[in-house]
N, CA, C and O atoms as a GROMACS GRO file, in nm:
protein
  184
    1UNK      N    1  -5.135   7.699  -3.125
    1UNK     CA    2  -5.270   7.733  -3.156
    1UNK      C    3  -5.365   7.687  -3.046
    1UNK      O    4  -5.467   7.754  -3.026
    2UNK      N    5  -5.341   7.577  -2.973
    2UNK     CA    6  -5.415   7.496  -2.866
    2UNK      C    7  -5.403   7.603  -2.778
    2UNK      O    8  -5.517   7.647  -2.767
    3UNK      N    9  -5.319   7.677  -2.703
    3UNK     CA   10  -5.286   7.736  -2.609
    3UNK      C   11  -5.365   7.875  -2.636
    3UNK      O   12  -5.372   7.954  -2.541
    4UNK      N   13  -5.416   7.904  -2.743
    4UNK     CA   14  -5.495   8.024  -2.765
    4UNK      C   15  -5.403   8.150  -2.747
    4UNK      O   16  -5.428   8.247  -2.675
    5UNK      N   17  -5.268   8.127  -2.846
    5UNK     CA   18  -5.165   8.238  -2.840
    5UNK      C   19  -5.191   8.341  -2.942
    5UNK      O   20  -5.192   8.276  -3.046
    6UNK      N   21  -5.214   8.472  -2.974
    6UNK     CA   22  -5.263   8.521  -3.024
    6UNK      C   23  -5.097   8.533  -3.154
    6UNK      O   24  -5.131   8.557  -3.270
    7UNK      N   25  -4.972   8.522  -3.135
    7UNK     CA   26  -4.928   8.525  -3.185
    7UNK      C   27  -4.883   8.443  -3.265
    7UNK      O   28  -4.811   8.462  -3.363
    8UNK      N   29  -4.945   8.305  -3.206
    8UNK     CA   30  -4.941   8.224  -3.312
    8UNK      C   31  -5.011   8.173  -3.438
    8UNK      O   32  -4.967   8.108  -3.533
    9UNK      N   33  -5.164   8.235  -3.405
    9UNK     CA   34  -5.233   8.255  -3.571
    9UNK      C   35  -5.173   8.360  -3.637
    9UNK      O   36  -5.166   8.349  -3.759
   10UNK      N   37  -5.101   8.520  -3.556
   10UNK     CA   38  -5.089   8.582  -3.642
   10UNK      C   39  -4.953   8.524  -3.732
   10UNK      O   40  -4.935   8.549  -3.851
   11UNK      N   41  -4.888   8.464  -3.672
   11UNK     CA   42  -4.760   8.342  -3.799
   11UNK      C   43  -4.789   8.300  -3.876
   11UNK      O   44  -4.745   8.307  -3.991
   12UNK      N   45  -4.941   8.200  -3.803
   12UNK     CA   46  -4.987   8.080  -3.978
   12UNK      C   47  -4.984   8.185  -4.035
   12UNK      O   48  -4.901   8.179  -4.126
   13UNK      N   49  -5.057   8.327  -4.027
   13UNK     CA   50  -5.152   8.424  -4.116
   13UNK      C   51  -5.005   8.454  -4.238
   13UNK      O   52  -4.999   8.430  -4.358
   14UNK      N   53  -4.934   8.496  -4.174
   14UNK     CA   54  -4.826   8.550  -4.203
   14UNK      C   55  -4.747   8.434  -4.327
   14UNK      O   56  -4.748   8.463  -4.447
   15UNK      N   57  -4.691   8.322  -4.280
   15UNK     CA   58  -4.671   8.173  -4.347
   15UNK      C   59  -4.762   8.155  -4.424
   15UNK      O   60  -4.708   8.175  -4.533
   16UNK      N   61  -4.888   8.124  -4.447
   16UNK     CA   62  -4.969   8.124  -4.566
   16UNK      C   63  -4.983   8.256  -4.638
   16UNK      O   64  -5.066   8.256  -4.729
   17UNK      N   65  -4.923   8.357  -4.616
   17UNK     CA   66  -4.932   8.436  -4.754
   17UNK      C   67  -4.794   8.432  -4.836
   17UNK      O   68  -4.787   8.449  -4.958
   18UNK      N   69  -4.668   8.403  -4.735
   18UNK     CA   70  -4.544   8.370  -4.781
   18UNK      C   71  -4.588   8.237  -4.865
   18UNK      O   72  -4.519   8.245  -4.967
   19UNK      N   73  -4.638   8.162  -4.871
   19UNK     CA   74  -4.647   8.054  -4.913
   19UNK      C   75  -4.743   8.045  -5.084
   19UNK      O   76  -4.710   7.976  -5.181
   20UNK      N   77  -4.882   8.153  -5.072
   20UNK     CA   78  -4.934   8.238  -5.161
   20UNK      C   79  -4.800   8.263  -5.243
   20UNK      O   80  -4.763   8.182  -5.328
   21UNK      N   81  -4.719   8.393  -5.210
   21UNK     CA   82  -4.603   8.396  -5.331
   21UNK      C   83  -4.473   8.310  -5.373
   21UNK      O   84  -4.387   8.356  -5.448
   22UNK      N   85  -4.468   8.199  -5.324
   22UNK     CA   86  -4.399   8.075  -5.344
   22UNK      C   87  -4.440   8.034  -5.516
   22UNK      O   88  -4.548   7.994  -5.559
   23UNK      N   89  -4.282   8.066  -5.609
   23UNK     CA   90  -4.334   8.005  -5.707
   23UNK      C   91  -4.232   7.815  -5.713
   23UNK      O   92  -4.267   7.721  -5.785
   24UNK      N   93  -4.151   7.816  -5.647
   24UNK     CA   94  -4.070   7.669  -5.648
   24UNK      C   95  -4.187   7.544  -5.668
   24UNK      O   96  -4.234   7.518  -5.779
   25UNK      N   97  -4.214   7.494  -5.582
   25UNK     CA   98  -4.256   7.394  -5.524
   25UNK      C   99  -4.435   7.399  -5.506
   25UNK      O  100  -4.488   7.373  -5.398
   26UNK      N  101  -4.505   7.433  -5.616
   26UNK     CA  102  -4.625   7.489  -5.586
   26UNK      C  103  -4.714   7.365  -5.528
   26UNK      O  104  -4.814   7.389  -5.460
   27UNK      N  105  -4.682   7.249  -5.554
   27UNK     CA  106  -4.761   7.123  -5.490
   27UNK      C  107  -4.726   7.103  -5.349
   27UNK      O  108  -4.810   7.042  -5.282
   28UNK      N  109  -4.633   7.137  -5.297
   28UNK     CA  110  -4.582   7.173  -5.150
   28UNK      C  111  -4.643   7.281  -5.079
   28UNK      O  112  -4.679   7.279  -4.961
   29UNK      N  113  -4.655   7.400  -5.180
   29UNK     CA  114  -4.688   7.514  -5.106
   29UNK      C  115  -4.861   7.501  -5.069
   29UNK      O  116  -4.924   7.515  -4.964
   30UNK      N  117  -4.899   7.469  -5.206
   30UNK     CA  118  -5.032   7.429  -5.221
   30UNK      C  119  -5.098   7.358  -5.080
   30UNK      O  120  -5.194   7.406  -5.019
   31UNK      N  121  -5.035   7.250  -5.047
   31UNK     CA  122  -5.074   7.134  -4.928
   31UNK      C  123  -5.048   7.200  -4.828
   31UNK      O  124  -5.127   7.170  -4.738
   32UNK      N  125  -4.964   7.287  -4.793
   32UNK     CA  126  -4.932   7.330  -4.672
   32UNK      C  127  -5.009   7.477  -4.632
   32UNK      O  128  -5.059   7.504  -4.522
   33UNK      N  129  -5.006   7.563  -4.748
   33UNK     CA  130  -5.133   7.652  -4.747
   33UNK      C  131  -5.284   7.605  -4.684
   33UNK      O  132  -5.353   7.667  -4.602
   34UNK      N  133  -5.309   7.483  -4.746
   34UNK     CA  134  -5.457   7.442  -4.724
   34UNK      C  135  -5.413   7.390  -4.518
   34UNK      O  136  -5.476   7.413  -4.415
   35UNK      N  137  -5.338   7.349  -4.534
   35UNK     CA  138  -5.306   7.253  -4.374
   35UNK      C  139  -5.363   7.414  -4.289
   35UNK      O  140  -5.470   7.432  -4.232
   36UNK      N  141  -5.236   7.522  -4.311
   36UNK     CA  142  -5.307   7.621  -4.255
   36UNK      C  143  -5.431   7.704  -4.255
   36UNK      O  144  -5.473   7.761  -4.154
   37UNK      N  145  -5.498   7.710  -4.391
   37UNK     CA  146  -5.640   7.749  -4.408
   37UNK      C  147  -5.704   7.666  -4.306
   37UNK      O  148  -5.751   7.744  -4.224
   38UNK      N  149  -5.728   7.545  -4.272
   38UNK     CA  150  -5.735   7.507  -4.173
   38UNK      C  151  -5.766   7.515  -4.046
   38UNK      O  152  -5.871   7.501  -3.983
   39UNK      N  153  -5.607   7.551  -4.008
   39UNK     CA  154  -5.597   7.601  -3.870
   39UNK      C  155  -5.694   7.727  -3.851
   39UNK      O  156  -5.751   7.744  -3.744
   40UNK      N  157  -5.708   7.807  -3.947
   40UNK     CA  158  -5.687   7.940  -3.924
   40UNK      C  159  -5.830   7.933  -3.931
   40UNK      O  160  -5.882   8.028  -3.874
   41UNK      N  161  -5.912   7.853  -3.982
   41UNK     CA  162  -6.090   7.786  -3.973
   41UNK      C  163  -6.112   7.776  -3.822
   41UNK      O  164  -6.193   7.839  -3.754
   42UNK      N  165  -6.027   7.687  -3.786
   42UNK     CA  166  -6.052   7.577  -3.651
   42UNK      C  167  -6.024   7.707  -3.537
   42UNK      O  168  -6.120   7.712  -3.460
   43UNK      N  169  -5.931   7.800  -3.509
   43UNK     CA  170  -5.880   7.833  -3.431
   43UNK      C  171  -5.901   8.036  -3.414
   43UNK      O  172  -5.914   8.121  -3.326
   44UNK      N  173  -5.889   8.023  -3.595
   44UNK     CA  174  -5.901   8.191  -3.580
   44UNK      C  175  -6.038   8.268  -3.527
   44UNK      O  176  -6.062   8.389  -3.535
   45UNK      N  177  -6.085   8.206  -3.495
   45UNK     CA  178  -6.194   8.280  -3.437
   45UNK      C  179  -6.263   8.295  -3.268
   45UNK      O  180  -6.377   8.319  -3.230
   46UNK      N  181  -6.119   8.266  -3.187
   46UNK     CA  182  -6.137   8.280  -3.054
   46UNK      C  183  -6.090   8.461  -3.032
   46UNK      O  184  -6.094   8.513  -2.921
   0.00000   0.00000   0.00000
């Protein structure tokens, strides 16, 4: 994401919606969703 790879927000993007239909582990998915909401704050908008 530092490197300003365009293919690498489109992954988080991709990983947080896989993570959206995650029914296992929803307190996992939950934390790791938000980690990337995140990124995708900080970074998606170059």
């Amino acid at each position: 994401m530092e490197d300003r790879e365009p293919a690498a927000l489109a992954r988080l993007r991709a990983a947080d919606e896989a993570l959206r239909e995650q029914r296992g582990d929803r307190h996992r998915a939950d934390a790791l969703a938000a980690m990337i909401a995140n990124l995708v704050d900080i970074y998606g908008n170059w």
